[in-house]
C-alpha positions as CSV (number, residue, x, y, z in Angstrom):
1,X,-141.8,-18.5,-56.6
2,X,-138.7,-20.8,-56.7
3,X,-135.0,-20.0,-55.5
4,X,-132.6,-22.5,-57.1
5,X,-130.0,-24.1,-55.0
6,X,-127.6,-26.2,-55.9
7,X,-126.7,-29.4,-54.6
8,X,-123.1,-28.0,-54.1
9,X,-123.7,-25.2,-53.0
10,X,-124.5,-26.9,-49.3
11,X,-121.4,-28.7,-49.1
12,X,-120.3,-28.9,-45.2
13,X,-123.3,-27.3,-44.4
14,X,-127.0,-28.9,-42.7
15,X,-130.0,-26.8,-43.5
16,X,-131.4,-26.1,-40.2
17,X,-135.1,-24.1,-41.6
18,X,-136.4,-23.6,-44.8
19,X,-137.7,-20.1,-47.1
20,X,-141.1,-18.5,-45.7
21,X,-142.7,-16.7,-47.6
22,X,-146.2,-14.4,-46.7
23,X,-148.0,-12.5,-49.1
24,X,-145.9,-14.1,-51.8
25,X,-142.9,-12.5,-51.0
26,X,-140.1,-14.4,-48.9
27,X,-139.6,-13.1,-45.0
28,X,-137.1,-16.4,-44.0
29,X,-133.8,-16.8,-44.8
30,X,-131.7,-20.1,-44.7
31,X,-130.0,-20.8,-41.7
32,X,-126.9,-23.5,-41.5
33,X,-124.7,-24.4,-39.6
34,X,-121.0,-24.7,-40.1
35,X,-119.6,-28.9,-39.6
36,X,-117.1,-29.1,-36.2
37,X,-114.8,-29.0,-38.3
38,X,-114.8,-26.1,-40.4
39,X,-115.5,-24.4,-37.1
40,X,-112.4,-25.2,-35.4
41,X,-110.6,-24.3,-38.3
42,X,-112.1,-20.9,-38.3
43,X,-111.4,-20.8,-34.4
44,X,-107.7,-21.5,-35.2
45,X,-107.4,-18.5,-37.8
46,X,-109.3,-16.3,-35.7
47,X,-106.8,-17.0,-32.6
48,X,-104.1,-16.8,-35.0
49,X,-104.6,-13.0,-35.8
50,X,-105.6,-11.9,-32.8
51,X,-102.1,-12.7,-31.7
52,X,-100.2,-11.7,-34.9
53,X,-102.3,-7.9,-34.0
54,X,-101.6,-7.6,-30.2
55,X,-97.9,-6.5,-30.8
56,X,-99.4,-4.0,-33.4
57,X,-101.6,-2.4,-31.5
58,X,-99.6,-2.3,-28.2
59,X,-97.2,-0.6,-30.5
60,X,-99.7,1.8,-32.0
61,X,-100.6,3.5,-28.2
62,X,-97.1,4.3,-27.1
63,X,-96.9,7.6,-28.8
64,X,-100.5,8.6,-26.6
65,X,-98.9,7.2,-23.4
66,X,-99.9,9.4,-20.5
67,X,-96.8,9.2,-18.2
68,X,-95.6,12.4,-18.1
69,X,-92.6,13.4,-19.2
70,X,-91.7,15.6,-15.9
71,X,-92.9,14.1,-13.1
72,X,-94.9,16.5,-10.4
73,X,-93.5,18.1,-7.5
74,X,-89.5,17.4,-9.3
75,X,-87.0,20.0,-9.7
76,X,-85.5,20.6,-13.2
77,X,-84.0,24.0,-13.1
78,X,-81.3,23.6,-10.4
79,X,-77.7,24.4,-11.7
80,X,-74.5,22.3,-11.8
81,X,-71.6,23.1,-9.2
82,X,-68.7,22.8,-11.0
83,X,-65.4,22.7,-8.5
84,X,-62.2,22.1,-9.9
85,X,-58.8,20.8,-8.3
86,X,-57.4,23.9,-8.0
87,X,-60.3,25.1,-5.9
88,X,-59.6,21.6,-3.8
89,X,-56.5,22.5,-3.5
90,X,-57.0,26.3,-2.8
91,X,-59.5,25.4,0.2
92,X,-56.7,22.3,1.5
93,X,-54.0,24.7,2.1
94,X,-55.9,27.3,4.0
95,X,-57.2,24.3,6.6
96,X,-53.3,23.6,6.8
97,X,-52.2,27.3,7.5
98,X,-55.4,27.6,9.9
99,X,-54.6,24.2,11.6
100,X,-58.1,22.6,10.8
101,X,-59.2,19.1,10.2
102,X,-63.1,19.4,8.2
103,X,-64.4,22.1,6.6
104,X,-66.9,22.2,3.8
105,X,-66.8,23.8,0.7
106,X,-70.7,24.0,-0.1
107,X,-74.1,22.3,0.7
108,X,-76.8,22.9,-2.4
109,X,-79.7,21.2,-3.4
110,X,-79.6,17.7,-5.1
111,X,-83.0,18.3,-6.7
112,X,-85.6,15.2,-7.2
113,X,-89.0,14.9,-5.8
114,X,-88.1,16.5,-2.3
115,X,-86.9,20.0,-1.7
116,X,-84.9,19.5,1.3
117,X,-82.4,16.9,-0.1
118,X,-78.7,18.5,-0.4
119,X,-75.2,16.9,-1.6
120,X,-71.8,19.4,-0.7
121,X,-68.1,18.7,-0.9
122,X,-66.0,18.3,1.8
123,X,-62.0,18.7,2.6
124,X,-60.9,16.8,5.2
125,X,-56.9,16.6,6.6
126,X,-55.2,14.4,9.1
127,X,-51.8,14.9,10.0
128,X,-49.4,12.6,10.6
129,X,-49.7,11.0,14.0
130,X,-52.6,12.3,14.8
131,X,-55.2,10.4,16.5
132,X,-59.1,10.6,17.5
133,X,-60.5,9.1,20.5
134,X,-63.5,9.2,19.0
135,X,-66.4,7.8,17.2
136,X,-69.0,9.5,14.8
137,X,-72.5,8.9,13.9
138,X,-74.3,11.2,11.3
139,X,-78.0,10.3,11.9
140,X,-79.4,11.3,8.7
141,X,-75.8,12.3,6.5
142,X,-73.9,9.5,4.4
143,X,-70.2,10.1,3.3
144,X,-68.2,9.1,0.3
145,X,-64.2,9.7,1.0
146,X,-62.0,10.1,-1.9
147,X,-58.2,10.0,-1.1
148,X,-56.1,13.1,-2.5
149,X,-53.1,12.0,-0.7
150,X,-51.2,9.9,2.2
151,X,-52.7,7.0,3.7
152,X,-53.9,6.4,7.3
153,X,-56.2,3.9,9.6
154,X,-59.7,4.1,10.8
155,X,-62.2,2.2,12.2
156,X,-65.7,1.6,10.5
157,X,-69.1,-0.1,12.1
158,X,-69.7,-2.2,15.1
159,X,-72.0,-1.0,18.0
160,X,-71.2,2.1,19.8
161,X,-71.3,1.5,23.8
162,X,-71.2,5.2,25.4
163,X,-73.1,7.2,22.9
164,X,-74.1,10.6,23.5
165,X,-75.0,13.3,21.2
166,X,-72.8,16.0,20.2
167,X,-73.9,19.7,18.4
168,X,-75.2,19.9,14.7
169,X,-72.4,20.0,13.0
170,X,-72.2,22.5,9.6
171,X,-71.2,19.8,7.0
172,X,-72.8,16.2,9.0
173,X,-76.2,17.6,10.6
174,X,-77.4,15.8,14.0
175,X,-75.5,12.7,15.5
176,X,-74.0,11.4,18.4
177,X,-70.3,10.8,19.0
178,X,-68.3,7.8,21.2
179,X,-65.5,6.4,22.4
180,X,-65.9,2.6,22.2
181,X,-67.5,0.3,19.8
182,X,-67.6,-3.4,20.0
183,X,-67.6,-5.3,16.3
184,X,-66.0,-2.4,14.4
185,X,-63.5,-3.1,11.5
186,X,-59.8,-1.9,11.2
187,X,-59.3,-0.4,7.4
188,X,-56.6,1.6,5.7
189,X,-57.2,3.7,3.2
190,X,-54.7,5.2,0.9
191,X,-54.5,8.0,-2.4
192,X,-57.0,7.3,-5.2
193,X,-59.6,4.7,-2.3
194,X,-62.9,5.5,-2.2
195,X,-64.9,4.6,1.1
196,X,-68.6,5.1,1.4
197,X,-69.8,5.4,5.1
198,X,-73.9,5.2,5.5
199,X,-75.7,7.2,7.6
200,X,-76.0,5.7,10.9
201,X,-72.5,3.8,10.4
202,X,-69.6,4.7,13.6
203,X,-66.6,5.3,12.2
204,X,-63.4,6.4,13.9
205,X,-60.4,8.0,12.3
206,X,-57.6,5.7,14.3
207,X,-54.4,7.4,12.8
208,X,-51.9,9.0,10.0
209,X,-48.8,7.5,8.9
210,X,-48.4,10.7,6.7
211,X,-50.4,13.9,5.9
212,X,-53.4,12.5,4.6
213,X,-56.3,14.6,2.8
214,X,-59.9,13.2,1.1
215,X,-62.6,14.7,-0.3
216,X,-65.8,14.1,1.3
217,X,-69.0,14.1,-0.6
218,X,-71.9,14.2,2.3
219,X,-75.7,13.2,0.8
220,X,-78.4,15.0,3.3
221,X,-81.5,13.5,2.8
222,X,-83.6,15.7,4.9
223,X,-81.9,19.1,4.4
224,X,-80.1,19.2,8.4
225,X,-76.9,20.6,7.4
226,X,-77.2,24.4,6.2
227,X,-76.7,25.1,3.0
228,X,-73.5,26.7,1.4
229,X,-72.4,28.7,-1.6
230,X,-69.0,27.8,-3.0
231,X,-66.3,30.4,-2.0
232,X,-68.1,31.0,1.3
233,X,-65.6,28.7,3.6
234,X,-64.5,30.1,6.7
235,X,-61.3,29.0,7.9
236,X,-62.1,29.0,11.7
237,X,-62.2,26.7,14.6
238,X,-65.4,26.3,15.5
């Protein structure tokens, strides 16, 4: 039994065994080889579509990624304080009648991936001429000051030399309090500044040169301050 092939038909090609056949029927097969360089050029196109598809396909699995879209142990049902300025200005003028310098307005919970980290708002005055001896350290409590009014002095960083600690205070938590601190700067701050103390940072409010009142937002990572509804302020020395 014969199986025609034609001369062309092994163009590029090397026959590498022939047909066998057993019994009279044919149990071989022809096996070739591709020339180098047919080969290569298969190699190239092959290489070629691999990288056309990778984009494709990375594509194609986004809509089964597996990050989740809330993250375990986070908080998303916590509400939004909303405190407007005549509630600023509400809580300002009862520190003035009641002669105080710092009392907050609330501590609540900042929410995220630990249940003990707070944010509140702050009203702070300094009267005109008045002066602190003292520095502050919050050990865990950073402070941003925004300027409602006036202008005054203060002194910010350096490296307190008497330290001792002082009682947890309602709006700053732990921390220690001085009276001397060698390296600190001299700034002034005035209405519309914004200052952003770290925790850990001295700082010293120096003087007034006018009735001067900020807003202090305090960040408590760790939950030491207590926490505070809005409209709960008392106006008393403490």
């Amino acid at each position: 039994m014969a199986f025609p092939f034609r001369k062309s038909d092994n163009t590029g090609m090397k026959t590498i065994s022939p047909f066998c056949f057993r019994n009279g029927a044919p149990v071989g097969m022809w096996v070739t080889e591709f020339t180098s360089s047919f080969t290569w050029k298969l190699f190239a196109v092959v290489l070629f579509l691999l990288a056309i598809s990778a984009p494709i396909a990375v594509q194609a699995q986004k809509p089964n990624d597996p990050s989740p879209v809330v993250l375990p142990g986070h908080r998303y049902d916590l509400p939004a304080t909303l405190i407007t300025a005549a509630q600023i200005e509400a809580h300002k003028k009862n520190m003035i009648d009641a002669k105080l310098t710092d009392i907050p307005m609330n501590m609540v919970k900042a929410g995220g991936g630990r249940d003990d980290h707070q944010v509140g708002i702050s009203v702070v005055n300094r009267y005109k001429g008045q002066k602190n001896p003292n520095y502050a350290v919050h050990d865990d409590v950073a402070e941003v000051y925004y300027v409602l009014e006036g202008k005054g002095h203060m002194k910010l960083g350096g490296k307190i030399t008497d330290w001792k600690r002082r009682p947890v205070s309602q709006g700053n938590g732990k921390g220690s309090a001085g009276t001397t601190a060698i390296g600190a700067q001299d700034v002034t701050i005035a209405k519309g500044d914004v200052l952003i103390i770290p925790a850990g940072t001295p700082h010293n409010w120096e003087d007034a040169d006018e009735f001067t009142s900020y807003v202090v937002v305090r960040i408590d990572p760790d939950g030491v301050a207590p926490l505070m509804a809005l409209g709960t302020a008392k106006f008393v020395q403490e």
